[in-house]
Residue frames as a rotation matrix with the C-alpha (Angstrom) as fourth column:
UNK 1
-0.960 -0.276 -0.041 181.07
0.278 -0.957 -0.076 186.12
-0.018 -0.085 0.996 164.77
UNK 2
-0.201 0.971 -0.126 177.83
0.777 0.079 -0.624 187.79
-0.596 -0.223 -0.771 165.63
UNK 3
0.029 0.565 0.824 176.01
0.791 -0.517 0.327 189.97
0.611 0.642 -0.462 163.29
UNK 4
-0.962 0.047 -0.270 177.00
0.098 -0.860 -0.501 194.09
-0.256 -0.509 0.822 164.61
UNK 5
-0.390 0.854 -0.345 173.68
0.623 -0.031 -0.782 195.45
-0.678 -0.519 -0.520 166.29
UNK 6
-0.313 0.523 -0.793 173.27
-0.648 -0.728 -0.225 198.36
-0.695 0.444 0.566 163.45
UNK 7
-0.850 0.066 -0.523 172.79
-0.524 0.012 0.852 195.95
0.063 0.998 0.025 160.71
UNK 8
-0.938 0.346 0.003 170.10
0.343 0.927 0.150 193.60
0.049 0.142 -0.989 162.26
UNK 9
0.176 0.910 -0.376 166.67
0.029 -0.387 -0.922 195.78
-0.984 0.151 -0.094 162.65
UNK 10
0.088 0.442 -0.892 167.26
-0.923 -0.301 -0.240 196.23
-0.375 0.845 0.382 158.79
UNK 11
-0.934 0.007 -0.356 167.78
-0.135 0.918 0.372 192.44
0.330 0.396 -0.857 158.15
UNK 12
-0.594 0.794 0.128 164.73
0.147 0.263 -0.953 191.98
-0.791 -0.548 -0.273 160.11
UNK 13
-0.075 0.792 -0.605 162.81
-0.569 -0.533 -0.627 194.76
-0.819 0.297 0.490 158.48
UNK 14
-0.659 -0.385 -0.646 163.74
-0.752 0.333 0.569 192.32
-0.004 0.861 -0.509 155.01
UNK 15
-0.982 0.171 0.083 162.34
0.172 0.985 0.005 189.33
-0.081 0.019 -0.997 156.08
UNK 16
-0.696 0.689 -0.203 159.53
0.336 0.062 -0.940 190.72
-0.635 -0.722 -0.274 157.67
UNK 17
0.015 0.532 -0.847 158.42
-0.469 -0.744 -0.476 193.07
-0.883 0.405 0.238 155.14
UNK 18
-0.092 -0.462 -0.882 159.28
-0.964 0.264 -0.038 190.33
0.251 0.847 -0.469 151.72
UNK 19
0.861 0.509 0.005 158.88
-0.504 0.851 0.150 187.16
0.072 -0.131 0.989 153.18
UNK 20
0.299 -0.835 0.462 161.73
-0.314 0.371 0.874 184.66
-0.901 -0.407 -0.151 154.03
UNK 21
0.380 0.341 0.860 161.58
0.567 0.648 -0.508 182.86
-0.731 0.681 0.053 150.45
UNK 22
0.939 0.041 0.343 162.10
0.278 -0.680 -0.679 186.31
0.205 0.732 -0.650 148.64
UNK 23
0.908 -0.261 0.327 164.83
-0.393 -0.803 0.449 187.10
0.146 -0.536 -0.832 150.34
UNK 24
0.801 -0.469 -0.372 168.36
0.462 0.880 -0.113 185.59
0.380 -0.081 0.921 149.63
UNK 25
0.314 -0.730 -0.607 172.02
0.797 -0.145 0.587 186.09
-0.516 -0.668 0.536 151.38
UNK 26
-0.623 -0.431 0.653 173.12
0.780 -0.408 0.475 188.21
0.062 0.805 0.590 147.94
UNK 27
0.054 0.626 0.778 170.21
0.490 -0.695 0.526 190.56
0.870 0.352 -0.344 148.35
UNK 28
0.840 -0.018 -0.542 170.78
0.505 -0.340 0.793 191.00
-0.198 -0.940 -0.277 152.36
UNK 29
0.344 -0.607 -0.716 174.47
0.602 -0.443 0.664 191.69
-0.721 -0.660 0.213 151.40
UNK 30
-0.389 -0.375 0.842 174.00
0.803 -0.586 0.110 193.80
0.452 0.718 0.529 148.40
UNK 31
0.449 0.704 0.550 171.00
0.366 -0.707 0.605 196.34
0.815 -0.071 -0.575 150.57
UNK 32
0.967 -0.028 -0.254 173.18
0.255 0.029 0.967 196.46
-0.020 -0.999 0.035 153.55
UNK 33
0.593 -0.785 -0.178 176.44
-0.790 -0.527 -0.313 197.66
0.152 0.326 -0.933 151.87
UNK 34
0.207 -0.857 0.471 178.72
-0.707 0.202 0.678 194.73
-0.677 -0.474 -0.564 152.66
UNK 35
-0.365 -0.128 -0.922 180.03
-0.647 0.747 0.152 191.53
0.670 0.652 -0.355 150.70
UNK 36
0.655 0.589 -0.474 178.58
-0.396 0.801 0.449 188.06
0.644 -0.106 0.758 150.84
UNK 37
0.426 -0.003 -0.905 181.08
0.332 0.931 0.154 186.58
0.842 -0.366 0.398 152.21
UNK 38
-0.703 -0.078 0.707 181.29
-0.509 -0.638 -0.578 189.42
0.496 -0.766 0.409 155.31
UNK 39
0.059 0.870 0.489 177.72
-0.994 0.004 0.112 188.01
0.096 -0.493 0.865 155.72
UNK 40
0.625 0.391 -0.676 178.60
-0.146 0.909 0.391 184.33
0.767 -0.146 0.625 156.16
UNK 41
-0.648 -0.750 -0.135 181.10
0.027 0.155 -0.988 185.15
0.761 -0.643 -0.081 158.77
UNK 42
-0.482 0.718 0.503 178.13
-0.856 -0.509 -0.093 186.80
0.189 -0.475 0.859 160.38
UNK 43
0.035 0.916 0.399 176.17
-0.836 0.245 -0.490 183.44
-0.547 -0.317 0.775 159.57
UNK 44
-0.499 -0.349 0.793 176.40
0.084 0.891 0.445 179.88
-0.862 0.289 -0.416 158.42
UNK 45
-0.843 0.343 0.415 173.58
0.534 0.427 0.730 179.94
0.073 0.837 -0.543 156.09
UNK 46
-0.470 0.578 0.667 170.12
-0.543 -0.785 0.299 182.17
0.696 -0.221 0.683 155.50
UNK 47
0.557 0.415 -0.720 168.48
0.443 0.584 0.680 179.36
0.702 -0.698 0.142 157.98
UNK 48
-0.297 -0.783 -0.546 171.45
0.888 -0.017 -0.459 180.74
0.350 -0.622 0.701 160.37
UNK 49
-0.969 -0.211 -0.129 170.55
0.235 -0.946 -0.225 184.19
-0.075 -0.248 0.966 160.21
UNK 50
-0.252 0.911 0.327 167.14
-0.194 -0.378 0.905 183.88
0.948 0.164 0.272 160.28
UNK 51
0.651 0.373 -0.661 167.08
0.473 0.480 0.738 182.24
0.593 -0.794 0.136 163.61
UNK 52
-0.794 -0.467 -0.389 169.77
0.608 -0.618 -0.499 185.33
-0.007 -0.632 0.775 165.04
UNK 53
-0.784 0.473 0.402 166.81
-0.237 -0.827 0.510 187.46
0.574 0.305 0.760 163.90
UNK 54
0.333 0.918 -0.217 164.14
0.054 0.211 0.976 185.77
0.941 -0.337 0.020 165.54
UNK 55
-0.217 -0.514 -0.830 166.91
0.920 0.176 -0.350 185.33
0.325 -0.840 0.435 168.42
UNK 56
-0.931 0.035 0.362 166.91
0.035 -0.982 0.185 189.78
0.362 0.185 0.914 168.16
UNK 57
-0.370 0.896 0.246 163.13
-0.148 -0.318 0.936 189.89
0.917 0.310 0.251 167.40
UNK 58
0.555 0.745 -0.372 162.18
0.422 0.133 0.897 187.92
0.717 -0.654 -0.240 170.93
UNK 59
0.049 0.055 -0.997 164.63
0.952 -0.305 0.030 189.76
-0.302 -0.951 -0.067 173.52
UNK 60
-0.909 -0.244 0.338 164.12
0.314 -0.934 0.171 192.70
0.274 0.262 0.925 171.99
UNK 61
0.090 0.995 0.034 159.96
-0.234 -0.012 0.972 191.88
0.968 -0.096 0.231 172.76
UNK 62
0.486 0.315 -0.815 161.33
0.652 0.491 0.578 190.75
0.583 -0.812 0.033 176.10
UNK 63
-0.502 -0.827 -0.253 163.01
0.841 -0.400 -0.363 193.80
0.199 -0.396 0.896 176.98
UNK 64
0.475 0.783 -0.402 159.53
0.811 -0.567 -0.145 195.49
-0.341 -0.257 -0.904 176.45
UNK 65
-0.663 -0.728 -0.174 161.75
0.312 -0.480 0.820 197.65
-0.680 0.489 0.546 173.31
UNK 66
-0.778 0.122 -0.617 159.71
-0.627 -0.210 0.750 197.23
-0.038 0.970 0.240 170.85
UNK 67
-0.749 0.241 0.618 156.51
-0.272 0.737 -0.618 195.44
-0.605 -0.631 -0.486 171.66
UNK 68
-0.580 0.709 -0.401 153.85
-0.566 0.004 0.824 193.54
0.586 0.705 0.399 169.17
UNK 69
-0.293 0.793 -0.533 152.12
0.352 0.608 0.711 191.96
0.889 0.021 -0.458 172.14
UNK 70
0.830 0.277 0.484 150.92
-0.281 -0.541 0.793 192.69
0.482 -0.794 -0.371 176.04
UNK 71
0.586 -0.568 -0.577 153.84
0.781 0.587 0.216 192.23
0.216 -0.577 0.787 177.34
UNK 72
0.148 -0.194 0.970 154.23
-0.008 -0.981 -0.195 195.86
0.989 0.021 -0.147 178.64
UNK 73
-0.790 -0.318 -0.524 154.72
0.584 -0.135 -0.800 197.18
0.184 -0.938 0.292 182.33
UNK 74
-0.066 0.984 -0.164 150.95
0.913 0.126 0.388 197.58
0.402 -0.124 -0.907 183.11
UNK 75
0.194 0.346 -0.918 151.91
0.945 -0.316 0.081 200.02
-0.262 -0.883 -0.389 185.48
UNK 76
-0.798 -0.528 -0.290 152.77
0.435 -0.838 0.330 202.82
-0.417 0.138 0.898 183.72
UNK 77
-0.595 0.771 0.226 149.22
0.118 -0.194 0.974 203.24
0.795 0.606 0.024 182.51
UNK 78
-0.655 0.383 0.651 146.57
-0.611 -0.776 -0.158 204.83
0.444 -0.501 0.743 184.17
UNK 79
0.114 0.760 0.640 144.37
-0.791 0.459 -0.404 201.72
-0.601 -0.461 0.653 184.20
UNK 80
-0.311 -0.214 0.926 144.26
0.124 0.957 0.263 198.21
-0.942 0.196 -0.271 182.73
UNK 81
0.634 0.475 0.610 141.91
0.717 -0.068 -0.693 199.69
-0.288 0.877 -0.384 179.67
UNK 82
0.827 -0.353 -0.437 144.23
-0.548 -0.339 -0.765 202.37
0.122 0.872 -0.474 178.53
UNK 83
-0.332 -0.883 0.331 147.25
-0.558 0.467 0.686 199.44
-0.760 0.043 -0.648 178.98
UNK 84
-0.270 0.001 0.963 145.20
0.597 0.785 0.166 197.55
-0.755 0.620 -0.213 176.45
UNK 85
0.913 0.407 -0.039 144.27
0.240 -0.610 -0.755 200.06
-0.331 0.680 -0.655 174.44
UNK 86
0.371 -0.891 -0.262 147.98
-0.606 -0.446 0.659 201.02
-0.704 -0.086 -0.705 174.37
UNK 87
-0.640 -0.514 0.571 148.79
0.038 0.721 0.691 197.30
-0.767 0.464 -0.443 172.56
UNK 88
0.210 0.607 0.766 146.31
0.742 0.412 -0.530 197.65
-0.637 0.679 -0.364 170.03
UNK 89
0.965 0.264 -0.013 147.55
0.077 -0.331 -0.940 200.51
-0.252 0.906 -0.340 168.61
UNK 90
0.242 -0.857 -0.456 151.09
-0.903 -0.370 0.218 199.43
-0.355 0.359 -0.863 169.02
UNK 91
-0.270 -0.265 0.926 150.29
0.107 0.947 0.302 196.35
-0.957 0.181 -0.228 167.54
UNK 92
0.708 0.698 -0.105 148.59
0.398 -0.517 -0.758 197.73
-0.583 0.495 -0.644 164.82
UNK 93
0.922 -0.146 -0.360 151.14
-0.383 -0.486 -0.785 199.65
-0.061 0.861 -0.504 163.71
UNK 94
-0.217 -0.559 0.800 153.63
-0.500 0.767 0.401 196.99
-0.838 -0.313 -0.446 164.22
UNK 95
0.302 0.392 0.869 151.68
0.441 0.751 -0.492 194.83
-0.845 0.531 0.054 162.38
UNK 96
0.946 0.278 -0.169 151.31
-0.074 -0.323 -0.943 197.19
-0.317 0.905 -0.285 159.19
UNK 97
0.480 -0.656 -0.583 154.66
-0.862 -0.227 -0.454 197.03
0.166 0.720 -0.674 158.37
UNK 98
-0.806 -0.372 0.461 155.42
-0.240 0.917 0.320 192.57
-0.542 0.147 -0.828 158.57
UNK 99
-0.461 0.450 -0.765 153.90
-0.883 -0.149 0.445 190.61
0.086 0.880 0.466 156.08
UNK 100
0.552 0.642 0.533 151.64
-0.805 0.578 0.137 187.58
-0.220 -0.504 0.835 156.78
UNK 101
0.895 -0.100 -0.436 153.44
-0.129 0.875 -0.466 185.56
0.428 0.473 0.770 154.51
UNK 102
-0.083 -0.990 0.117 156.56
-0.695 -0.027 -0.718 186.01
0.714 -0.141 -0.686 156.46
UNK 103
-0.285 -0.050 0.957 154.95
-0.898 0.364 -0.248 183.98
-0.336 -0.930 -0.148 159.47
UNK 104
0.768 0.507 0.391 153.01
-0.296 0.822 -0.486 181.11
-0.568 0.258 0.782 157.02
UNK 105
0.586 -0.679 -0.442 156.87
-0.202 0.405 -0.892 180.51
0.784 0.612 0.100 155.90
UNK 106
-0.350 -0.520 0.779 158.39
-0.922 0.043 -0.385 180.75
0.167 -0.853 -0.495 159.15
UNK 107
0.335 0.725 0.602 155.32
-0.633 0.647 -0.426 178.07
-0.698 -0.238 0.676 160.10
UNK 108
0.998 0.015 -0.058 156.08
-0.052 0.677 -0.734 175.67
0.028 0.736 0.677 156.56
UNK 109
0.584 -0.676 -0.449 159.58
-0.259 0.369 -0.893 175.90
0.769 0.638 0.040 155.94
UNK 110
-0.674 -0.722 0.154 161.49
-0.101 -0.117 -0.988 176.64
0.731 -0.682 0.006 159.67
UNK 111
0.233 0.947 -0.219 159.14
-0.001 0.226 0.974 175.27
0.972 -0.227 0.054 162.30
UNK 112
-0.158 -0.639 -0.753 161.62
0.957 0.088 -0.276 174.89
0.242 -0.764 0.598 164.98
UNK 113
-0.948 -0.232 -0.216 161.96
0.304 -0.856 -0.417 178.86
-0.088 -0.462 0.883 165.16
UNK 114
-0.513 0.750 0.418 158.36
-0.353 -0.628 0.693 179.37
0.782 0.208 0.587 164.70
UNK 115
0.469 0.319 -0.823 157.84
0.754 0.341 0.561 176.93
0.460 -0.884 -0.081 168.09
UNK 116
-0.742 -0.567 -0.359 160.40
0.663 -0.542 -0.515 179.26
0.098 -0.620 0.778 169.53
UNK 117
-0.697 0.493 0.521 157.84
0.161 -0.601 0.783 182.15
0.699 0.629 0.339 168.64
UNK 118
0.306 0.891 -0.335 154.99
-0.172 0.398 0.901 180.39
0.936 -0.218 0.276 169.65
UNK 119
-0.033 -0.460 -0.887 156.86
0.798 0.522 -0.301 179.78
0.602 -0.718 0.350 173.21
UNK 120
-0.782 -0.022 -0.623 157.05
0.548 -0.500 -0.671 183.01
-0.297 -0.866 0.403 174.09
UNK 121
-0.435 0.861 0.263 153.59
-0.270 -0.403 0.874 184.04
0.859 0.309 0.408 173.03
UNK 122
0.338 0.611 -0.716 152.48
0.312 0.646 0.697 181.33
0.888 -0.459 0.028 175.64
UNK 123
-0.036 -0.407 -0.913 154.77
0.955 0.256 -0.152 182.36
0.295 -0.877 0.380 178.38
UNK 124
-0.900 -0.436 0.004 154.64
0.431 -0.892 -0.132 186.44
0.061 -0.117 0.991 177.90
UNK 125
-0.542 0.819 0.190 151.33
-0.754 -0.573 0.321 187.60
0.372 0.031 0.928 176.57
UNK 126
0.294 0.393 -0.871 149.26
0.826 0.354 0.439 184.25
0.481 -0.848 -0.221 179.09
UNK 127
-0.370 -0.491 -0.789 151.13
0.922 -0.089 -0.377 186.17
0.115 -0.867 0.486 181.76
UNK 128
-0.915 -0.035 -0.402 150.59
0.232 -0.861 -0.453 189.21
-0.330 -0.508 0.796 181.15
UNK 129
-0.507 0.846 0.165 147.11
-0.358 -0.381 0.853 189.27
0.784 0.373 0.496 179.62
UNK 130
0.396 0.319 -0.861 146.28
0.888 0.105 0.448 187.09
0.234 -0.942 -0.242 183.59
UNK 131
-0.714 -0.466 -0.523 148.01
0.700 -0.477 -0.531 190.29
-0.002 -0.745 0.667 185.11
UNK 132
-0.988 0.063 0.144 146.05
-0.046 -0.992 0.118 192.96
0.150 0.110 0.983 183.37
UNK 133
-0.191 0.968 -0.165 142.99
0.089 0.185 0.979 191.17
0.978 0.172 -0.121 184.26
UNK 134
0.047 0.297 -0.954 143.47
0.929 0.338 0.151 190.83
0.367 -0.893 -0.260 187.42
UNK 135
-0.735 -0.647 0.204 144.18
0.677 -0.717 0.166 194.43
0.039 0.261 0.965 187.45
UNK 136
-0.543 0.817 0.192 140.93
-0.319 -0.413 0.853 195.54
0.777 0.402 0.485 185.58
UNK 137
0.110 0.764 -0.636 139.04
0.586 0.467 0.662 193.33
0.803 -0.446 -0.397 187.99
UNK 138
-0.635 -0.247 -0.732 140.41
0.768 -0.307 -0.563 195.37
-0.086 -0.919 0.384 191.39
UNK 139
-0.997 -0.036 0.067 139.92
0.055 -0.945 0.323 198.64
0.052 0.326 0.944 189.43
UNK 140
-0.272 0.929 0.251 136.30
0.228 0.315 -0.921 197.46
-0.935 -0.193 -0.298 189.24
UNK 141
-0.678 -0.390 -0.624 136.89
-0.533 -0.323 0.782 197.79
-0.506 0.863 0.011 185.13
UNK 142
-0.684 -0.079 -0.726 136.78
-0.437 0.841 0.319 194.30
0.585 0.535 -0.609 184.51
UNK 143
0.440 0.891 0.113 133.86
-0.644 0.225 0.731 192.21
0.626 -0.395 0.673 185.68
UNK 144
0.063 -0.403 0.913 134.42
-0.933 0.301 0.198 190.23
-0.355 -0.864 -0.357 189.13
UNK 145
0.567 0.132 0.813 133.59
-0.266 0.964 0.029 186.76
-0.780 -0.232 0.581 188.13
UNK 146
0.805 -0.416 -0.422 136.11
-0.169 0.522 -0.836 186.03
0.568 0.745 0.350 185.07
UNK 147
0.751 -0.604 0.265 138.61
0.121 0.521 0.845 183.75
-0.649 -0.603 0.465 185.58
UNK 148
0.524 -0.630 -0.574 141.68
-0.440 -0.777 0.451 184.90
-0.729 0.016 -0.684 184.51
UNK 149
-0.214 -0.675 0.706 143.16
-0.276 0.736 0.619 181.76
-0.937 -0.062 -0.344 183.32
UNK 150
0.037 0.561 0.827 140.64
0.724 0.555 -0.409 180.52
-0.689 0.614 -0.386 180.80
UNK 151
0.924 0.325 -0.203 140.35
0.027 -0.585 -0.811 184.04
-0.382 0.743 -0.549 179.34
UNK 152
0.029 -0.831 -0.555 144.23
-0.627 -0.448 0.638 184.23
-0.779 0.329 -0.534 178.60
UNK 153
-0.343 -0.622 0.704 144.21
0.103 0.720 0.686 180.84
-0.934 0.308 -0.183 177.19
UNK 154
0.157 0.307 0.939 141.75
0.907 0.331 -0.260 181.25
-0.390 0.892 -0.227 174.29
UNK 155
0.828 -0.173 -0.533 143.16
-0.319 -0.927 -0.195 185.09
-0.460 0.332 -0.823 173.86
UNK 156
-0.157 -0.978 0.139 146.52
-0.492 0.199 0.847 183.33
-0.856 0.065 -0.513 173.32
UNK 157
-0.409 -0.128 0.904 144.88
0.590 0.718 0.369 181.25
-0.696 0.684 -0.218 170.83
UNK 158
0.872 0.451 -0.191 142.90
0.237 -0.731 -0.640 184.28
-0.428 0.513 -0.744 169.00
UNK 159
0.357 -0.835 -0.418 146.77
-0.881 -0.450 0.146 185.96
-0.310 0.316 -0.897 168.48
UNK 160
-0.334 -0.765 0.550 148.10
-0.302 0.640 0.707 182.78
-0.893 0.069 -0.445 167.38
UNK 161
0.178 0.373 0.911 145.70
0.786 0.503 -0.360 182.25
-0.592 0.780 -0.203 164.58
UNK 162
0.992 -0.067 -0.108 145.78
-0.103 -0.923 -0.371 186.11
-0.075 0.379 -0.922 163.60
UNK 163
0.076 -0.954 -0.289 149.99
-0.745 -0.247 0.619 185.72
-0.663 0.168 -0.730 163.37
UNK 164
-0.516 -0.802 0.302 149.90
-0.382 0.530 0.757 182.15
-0.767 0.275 -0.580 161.32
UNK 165
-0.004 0.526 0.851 147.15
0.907 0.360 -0.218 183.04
-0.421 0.771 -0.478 158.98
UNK 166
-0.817 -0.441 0.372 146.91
0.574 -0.687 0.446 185.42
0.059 0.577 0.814 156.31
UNK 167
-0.178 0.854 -0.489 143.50
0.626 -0.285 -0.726 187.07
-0.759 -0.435 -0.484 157.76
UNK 168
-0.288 0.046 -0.957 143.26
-0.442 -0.893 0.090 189.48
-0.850 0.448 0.277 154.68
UNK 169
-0.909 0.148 -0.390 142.90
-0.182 0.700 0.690 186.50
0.376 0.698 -0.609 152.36
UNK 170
-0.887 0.444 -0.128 140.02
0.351 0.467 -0.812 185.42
-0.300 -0.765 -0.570 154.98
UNK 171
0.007 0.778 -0.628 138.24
0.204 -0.616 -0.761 188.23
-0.979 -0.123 -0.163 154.44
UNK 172
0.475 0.002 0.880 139.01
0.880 0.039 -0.474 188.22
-0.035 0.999 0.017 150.49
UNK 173
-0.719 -0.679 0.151 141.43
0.690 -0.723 0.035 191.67
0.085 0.129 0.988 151.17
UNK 174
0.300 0.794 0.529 138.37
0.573 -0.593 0.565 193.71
0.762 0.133 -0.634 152.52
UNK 175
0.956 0.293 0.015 140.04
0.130 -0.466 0.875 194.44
0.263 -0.835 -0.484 155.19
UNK 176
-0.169 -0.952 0.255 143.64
-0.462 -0.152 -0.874 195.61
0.870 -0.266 -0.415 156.66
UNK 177
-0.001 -0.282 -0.959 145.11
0.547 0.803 -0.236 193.92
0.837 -0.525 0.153 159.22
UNK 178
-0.942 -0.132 0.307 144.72
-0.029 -0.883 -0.468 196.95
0.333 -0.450 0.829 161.35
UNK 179
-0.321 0.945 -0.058 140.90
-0.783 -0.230 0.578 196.68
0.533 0.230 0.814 160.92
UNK 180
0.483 0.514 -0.708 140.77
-0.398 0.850 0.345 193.43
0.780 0.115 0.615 161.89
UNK 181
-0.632 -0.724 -0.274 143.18
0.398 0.000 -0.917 193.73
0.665 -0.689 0.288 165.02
UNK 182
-0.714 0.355 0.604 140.94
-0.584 -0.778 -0.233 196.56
0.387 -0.519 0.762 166.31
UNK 183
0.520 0.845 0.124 137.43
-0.786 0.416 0.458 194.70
0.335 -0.336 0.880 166.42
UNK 184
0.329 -0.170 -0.929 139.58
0.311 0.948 -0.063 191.26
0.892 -0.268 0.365 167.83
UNK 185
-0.810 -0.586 0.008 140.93
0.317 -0.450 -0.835 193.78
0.493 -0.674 0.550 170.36
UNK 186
-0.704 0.612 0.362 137.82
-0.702 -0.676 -0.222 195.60
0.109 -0.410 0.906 171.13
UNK 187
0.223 0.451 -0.864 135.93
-0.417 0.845 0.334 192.35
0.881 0.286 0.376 170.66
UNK 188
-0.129 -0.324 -0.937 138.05
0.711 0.629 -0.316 190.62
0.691 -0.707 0.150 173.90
UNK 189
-0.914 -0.301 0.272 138.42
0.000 -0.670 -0.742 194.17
0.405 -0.678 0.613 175.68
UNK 190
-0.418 0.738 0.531 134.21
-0.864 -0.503 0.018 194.55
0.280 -0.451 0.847 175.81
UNK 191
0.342 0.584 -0.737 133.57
-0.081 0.799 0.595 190.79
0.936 -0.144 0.321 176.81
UNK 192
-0.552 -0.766 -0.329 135.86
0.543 -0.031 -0.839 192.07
0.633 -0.642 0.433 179.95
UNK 193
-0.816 0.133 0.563 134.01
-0.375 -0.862 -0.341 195.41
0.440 -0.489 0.753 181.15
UNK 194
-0.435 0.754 -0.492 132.13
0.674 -0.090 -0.733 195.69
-0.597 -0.651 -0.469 184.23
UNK 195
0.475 0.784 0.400 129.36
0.878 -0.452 -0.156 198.81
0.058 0.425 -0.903 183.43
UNK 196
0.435 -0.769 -0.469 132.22
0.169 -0.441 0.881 200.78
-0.885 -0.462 -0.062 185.49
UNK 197
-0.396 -0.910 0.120 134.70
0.166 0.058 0.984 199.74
-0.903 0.410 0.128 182.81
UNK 198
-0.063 0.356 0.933 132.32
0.997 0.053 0.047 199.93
-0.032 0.933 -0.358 179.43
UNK 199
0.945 0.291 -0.152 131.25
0.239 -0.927 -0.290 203.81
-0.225 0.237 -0.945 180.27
UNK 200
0.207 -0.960 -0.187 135.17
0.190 -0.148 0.971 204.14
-0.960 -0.236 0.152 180.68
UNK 201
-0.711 -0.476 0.517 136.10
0.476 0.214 0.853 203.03
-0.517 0.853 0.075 177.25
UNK 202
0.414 0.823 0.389 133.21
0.897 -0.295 -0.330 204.96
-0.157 0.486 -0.860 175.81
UNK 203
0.846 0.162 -0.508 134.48
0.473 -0.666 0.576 207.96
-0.244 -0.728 -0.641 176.76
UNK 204
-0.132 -0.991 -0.007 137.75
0.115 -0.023 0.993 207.03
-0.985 0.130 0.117 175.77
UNK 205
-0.582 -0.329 0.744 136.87
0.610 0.429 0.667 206.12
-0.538 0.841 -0.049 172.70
UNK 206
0.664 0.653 0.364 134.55
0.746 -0.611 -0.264 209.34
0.050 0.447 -0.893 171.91
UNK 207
0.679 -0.319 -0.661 137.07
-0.060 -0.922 0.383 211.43
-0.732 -0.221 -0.645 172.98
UNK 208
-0.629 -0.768 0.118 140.03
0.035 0.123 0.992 210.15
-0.776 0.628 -0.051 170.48
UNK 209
0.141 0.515 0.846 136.85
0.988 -0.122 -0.091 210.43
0.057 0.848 -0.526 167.51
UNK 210
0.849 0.499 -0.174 136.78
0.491 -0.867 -0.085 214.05
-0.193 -0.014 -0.981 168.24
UNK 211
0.426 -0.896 -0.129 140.38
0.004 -0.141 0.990 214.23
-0.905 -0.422 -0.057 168.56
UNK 212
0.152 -0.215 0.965 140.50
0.794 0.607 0.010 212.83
-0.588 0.765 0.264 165.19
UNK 213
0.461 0.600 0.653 138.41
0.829 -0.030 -0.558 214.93
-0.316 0.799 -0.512 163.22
């Protein structure tokens, strides 16, 4: 029996937000209104239902629902910079509400579903971080001579280290994971820009300060 669709964004939101470790079958089916053993029809074991959740978590990222990487429909943005600019602050605030330690347990205890993970990082946000370059580059955004390939691959590895390390520990907790998204974002976006694309994002990014204040 599969797990009804209203109850699994808040099983997620558990793991994510508590860690996998903190989190046992008795506590899923006391916060969720139901008995335990409702929830093992649902699932064999919390290994069971943690891998429907990830199962949830990636076509719900491949339906382009609910997105924590570039895997967006470029085209609905005005230009390749405000399509990235778009994922950074819906990764961002994505981000603020999972906990690191949910992915450096996923990574130690359930590796299998953290390859799964790690699969479609490689196959979604490669792809689509080679589209939106090639994009930026027409637009005359993005400088002419990067190669598309190379830059996805070591972007792919930037977001992999930022998802299976606790980067706030890195930095001794000086920083939010928000903070430290932005400048890895804005960090990859300005090793991209043509002079075209850099005044661009200026511009952008003076206008949303004023916007702020």
């Amino acid at each position: 029996m599969s797990i009804p669709a209203e109850y699994i964004p808040k099983i997620a939101q558990m793991f994510t937000q508590y860690g996998i470790r903190n989190i046992t079958m008795d506590y899923i089916a006391r916060e969720i209104g139901i008995s335990k053993k409702t929830l093992y029809t649902w699932a064999e074991s919390k290994e069971d239902l943690l891998a429907k959740i990830i199962d949830y978590i990636l076509k719900t990222a491949d339906n382009n629902e609910c997105e924590g990487n570039i895997a967006v429909d470029h085209n609905e943005f005005e230009n390749a910079i405000e399509a990235i600019l778009y994922v950074m602050d819906n990764l961002a605030r994505i981000t603020q509400n999972i906990n690191p330690i949910f992915m450096l347990e996923l990574n130690k205890y359930y590796p299998h579903l953290a390859i799964k993970l790690d699969d479609f990082r490689y196959r979604h946000i490669r792809k689509n971080i080679m589209q939106n370059i090639v994009r930026g580059k027409k637009e005359g955004l993005y400088r002419a001579e990067i190669n598309e390939e190379i830059i996805s691959y070591f972007y792919l590895g930037w977001v992999t280290q930022f998802s299976n390390e606790n980067m706030q520990t890195v930095f001794n907790n000086k920083y939010s994971n928000q903070q430290i998204l932005k400048e890895l974002y804005l960090f990859h976006l300005n090793a991209l820009l043509s002079d075209k694309g850099r005044e661009y994002l200026n511009n952008k990014l003076t206008q949303n300060t004023y916007e702020n204040e």
